[in-house]
N, C-alpha and C positions, 0 to 999 in steps of 0.2 A: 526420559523414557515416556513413550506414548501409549495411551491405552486406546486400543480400536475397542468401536462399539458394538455392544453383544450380536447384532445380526451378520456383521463384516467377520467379527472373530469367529463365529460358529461355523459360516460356511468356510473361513480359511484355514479351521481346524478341520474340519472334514474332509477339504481337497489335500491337508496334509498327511492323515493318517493314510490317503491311498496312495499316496506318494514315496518314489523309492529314491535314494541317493543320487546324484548326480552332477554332471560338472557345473552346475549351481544352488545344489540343493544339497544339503547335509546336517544328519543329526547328533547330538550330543545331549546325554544324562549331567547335569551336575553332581559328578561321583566326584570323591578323592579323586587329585592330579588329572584332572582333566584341561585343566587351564590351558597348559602348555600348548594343549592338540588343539584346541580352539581360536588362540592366536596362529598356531598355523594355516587353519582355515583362512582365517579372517584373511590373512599376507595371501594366500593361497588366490582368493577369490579376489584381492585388489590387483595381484597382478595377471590373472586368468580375464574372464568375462567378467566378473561379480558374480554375485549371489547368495546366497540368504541360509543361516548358520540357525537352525530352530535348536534351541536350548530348553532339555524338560523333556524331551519327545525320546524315547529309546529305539535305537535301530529294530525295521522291522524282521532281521534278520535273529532278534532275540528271541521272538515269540515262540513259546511251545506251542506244538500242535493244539487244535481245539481252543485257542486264545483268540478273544475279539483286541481289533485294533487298539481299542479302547486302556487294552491291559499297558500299551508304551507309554504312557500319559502321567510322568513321573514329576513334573512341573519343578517349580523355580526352587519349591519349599523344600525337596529333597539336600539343599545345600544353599539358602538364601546367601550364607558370606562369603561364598565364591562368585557370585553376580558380583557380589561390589569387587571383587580383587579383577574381576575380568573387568569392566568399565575402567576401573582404574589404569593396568596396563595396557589399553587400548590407549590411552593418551599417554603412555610414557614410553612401551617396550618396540615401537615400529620405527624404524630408521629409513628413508625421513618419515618424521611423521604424516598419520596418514588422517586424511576428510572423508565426508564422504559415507559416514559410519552411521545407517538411523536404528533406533532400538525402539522395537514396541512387543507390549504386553496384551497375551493374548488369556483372557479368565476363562474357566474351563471345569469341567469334572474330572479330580485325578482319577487313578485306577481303584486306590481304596474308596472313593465315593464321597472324597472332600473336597469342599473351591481350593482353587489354586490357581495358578497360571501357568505360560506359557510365552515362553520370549523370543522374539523375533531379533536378530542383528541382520540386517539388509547391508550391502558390502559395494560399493561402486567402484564397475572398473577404472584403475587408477591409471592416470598419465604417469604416474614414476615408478620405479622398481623399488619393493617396498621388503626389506628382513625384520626377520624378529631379532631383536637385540638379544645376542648371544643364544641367539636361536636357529640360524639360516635363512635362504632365501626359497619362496616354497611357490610352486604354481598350482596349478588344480587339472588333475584326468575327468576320466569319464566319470568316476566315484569315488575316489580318493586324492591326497595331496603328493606332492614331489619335492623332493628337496635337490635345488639344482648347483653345480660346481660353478667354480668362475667362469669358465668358457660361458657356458648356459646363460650363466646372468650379463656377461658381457651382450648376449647375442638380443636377450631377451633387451637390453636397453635400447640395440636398433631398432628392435621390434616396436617400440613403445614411442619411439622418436626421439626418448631423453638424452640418446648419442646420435650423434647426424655422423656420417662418414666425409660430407661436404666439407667439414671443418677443419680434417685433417689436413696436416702442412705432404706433402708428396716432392720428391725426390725429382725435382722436373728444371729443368734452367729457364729460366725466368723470357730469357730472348726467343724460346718457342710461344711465347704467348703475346708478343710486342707484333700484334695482328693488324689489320684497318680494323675489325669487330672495336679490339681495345681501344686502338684510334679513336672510333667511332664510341665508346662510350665513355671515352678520356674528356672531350669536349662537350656529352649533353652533359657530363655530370658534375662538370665547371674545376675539375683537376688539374689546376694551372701551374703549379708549383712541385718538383722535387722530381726526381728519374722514377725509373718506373717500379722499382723495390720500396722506395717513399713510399708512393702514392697506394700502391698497394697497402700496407702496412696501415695505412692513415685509414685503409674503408673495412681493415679487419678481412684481406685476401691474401693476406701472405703471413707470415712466423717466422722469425729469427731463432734455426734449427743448431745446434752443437752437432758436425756432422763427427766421423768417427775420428778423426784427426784433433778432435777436441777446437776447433777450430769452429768461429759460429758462421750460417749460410742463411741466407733469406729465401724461403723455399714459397712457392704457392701452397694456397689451399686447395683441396679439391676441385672444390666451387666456381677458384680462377680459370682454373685447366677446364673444366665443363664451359666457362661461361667465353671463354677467349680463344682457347688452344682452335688450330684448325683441323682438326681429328682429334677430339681427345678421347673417343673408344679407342684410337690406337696405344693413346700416350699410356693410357692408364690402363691396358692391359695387363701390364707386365706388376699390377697391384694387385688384379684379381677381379677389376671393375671392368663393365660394358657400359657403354654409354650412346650406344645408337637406337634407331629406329627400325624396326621390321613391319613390308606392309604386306599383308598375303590377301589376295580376291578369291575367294570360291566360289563354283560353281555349285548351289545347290546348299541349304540349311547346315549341315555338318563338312565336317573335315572326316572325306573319307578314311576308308578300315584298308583298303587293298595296298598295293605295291604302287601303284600310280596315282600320286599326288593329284586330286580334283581342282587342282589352280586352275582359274581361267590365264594366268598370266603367269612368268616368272616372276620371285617373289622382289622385292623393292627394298633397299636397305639406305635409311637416309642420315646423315653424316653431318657433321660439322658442329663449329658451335652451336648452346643450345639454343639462341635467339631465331640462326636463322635455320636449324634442327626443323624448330616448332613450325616456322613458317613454310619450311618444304613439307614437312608430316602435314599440315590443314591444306595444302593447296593440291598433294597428290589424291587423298581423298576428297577434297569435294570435286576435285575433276574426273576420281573415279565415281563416283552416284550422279554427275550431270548426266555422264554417258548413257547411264538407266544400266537394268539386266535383263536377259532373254531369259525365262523362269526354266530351269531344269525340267524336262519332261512335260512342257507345256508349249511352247514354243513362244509365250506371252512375255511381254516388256514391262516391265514393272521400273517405275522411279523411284528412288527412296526422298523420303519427304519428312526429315530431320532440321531444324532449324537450323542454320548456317553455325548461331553464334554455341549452340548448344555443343558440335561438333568441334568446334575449334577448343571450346570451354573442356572437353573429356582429354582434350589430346594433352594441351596445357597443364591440365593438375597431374596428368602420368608423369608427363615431362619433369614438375616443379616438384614434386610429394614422392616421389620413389624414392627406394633405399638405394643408395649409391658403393653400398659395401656391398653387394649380392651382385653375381656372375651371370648375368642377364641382362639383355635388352628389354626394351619393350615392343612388346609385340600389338599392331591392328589389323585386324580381321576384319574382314568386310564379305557378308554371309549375303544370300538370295532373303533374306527376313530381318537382317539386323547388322552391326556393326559392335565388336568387342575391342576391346581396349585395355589390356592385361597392363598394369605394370608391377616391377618385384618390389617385395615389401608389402608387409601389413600395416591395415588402416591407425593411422599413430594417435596414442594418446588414449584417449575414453570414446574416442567415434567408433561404429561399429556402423554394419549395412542395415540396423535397424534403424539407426539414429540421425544417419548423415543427412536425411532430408533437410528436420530440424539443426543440428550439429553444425550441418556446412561444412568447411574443411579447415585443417588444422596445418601450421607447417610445418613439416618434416626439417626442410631445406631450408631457415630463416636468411641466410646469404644471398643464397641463387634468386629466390622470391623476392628478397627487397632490391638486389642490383639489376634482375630483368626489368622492374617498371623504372628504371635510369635509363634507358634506352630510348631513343624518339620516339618509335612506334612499340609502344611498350604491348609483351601479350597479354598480359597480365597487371589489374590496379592492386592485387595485394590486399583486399578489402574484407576478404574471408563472405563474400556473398555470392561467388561463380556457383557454387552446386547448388545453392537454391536458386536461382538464375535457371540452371537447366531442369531441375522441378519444374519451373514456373511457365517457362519455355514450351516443354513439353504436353502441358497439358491445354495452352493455349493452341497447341496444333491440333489438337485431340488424338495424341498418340500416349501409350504406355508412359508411365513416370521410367527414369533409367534405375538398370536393377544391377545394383552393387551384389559381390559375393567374393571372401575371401576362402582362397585355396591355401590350406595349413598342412594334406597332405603331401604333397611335388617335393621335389628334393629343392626347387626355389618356392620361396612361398609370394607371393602372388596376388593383387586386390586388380578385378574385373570387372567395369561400368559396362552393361546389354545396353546398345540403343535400340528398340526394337522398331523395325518399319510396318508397325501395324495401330490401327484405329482404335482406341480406344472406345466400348461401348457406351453405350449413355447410362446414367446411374439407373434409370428406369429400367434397361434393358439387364446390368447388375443383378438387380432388387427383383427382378422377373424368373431369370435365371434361380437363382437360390432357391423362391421359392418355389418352383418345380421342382428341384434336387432335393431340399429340406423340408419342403412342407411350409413353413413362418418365418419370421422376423422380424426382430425388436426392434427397438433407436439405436440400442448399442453398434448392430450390424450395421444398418443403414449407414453410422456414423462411421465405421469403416470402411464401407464400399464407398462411400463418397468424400468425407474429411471435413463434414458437415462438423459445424457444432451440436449439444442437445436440443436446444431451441429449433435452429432449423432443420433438424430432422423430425422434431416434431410437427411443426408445421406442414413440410414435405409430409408426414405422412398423415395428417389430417386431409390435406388436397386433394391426394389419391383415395381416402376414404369416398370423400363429398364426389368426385369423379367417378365413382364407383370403378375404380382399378382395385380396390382392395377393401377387405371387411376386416375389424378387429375382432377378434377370440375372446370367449370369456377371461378374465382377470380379475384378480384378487387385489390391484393396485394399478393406476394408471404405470408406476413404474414398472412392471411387469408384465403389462398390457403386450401384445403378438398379434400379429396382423398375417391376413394369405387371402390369396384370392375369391372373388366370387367364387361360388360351386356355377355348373353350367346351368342350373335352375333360375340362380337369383340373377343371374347376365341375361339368360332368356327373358324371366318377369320383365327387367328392367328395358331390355329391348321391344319386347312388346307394348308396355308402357308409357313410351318413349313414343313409338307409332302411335299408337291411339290421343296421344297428348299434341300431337301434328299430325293428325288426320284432318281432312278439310270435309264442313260438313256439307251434308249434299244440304 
């Protein structure tokens, strides 16, 4: 257990008592039998987003009228031997067990006016589906926890990537997949030996099935039918899977509201295995952006100006990382401002649209992912560095970073990379902005608006000092230190100042 230090703990106590319950946030008294509800949390919050179980704090739902916050502030000491019983079955009661778990103590004034603490459990979304042993399997709402049936946990293990649907052996004959594709990646992958149920079996694409005859049958995986079959959205319909392409062009920012579709074009639906899938999906869009757009209500032509590899790089991970159990295509969109890129399935594992910068990508689909780069022209090395590629990409062009966001209400649930065709401003232009809207800003901003480290936002904002773009604020601490623009005085002084200092003398 960590103890933060009194200036961190005082103001994290303070944004705590304003703080109400929520799908990462929840509180808990060390009363009798409370243990149980807190290992649900915990399960609660490793298989939801994560987030942080404050222990000692009383809902502020208990307060009587006329009660300062202060009164929930019931600390560790109200039941000290139930902290050790909960540490404890936090390493024994989770199935599998679970990492991931930091515990810090926060010192404090309880309500009767004695030190005490204040415990923090911080909870990391987990990559596996996690129950409390002889306790259930629990997710987390907007403010409370759920305890979910098989179906749910079944579903929730696609969700999380710890079941791939690729893997499954599928009811298919084997001679609809003996394609040139196969052909074609029978020889890069130097498979010299054994028919083609062998050779299968040998890379882990096929299963020796007991069909209902009791009799055994070497079926494909998923993975084969996607990576071989020559339609296998068709084969694998009758499972419940899609597996094609959708490419839709609009006319104009949005997907109209009226009766008539805003297509500039009828929509494009692209087929086949997924090698050469991916390769018609990248070649239809960039020959639709070569063409440029006539801007809706403008009459103006606009290019889109997305890196080549960034483009192929969004199509690729839809393709590679989607759930292949969910009844959906993947859908591209290709807007007068941007290009989206929907595919079904939520982001797998512990990655989220906050993280995937850092994070990079995870794989859903470990089959399909390692037998595309056996192909000559592989789309993909399998390296886990494409999505920071297209970070990186993108900001070399001076356009928007791509904006991840997952869609959890749809009846298919959904992860959507924005390419956006628009310029990125300069940090200075950032930092400019803000403070007209806000008045100031510190390092910590600066270091958001840009990705700076603290160092060189410091500097960066020492420069703009000396340049007189910016004056600091009174402070009680350089690290507190807030900076804002000249007032129109001190830009005039310094502009006249500036004159008389290159005036030439008669």
């Amino acid at each position: 257990m960590k103890d933060l230090p009194p200036p961190q703990a005082a103001d994290r106590l303070a944004a705590l008592l304003k703080s109400a319950e929520s799908r990462t946030l929840d509180f808990k008294r060390l009363g009798a039998g409370k243990i149980a509800k807190m290992l649900e949390t915990i399960c609660a919050f490793a298989n939801t987003e994560g987030g942080v179980l404050v222990i000692g704090i009383g809902d502020a739902k208990e307060l009587r009228a006329g009660e300062k916050p202060q009164q929930r502030l019931w600390g560790i000491q109200e039941n000290p031997e139930a902290l050790d019983e909960l540490q404890r079955k936090c390493r024994t009661q989770f199935n599998p067990s679970m990492d991931g778990i930091g515990v810090y103590r926060l010192p404090c004034t309880l309500r009767d006016g004695k030190a005490g603490d204040v415990v923090l459990v911080r909870v990391e979304k987990s990559d596996r589906v996690h129950s409390v042993v002889d306790g259930g399997t629990w997710t987390r709402g907007d403010a409370s926890n759920r305890q979910l049936g098989a179906t749910e946990i079944t579903e929730l293990s696609y969700q999380r990537g710890e079941r791939s649907a690729e893997s499954e052996p599928v009811a298919i004959p084997l001679r609809l997949l003996d394609t040139p594709v196969w052909h074609t990646f029978v020889r890069s992958r130097g498979l010299r030996t054994g028919d083609m149920a062998e050779q299968m079996q040998r890379i882990g694409l096929a299963d020796t099935v007991k069909t209902g005859s009791a009799e055994e049958q070497v079926q494909p995986r998923r993975a084969a039918v996607l990576l071989f079959a020559e339609e296998p959205g068709s084969l694998l319909a009758a499972s419940g899977t899609r597996a094609d392409i959708r490419l839709l062009v609009y006319a104009g920012k949005e997907v109209g509201s009226s009766s008539t579709p805003n297509l500039r074009k009828p929509p494009k639906t692209l087929r086949g295995p997924l090698i050469e899938q991916i390769d018609a999906a990248v070649r239809a869009v960039l020959d639709e952006l070569a063409q440029g757009l006539t801007l809706v209500g403008s009459g103006f032509k606009t290019r889109h100006r997305y890196p080549e590899r960034v483009v192929k790089e969004a199509i690729v991970n839809a393709v590679i990382h989607r759930d292949y159990h969910l009844n959906r295509d993947i859908f591209i969109r290709i807007f007068d401002d941007r290009i989206d890129v929907e595919s079904p399935g939520m982001l797998p594992g512990r990655i989220t649209p906050d993280n995937i910068a850092r994070a990079g990508s995870q794989a859903r689909n470990p089959l399909i992912a390692q037998n595309l780069r056996e192909f000559p022209v592989a789309p993909n090395i399998d390296a886990g560095e494409g999505v920071k590629m297209m970070f990186s990409e993108m900001a070399a062009a001076k356009l928007y970073p791509p904006q991840y966001r997952q869609s959890t209400e749809a009846a298919v649930e959904s992860v959507t990379v924005t390419l956006l065709n628009l310029e990125r401003p300069s940090v200075w232009d950032e930092v400019s902005d803000w403070i007209d809207r806000e008045g100031s800003l510190g390092n910590a901003k600066l270091r958001a608006i840009s990705g700076w480290d603290t160092l060189a936002a410091s500097r960066q904002l020492r420069q703009w000092v000396s340049q007189g773009l910016l004056e600091p604020l009174p402070a009680a601490s350089r690290q507190q230190a807030r900076y804002t623009k000249p007032s129109k005085e001190t830009q005039d002084q310094g502009s006249l100042s500036w004159s008389f200092d290159n005036e030439t003398p008669n």
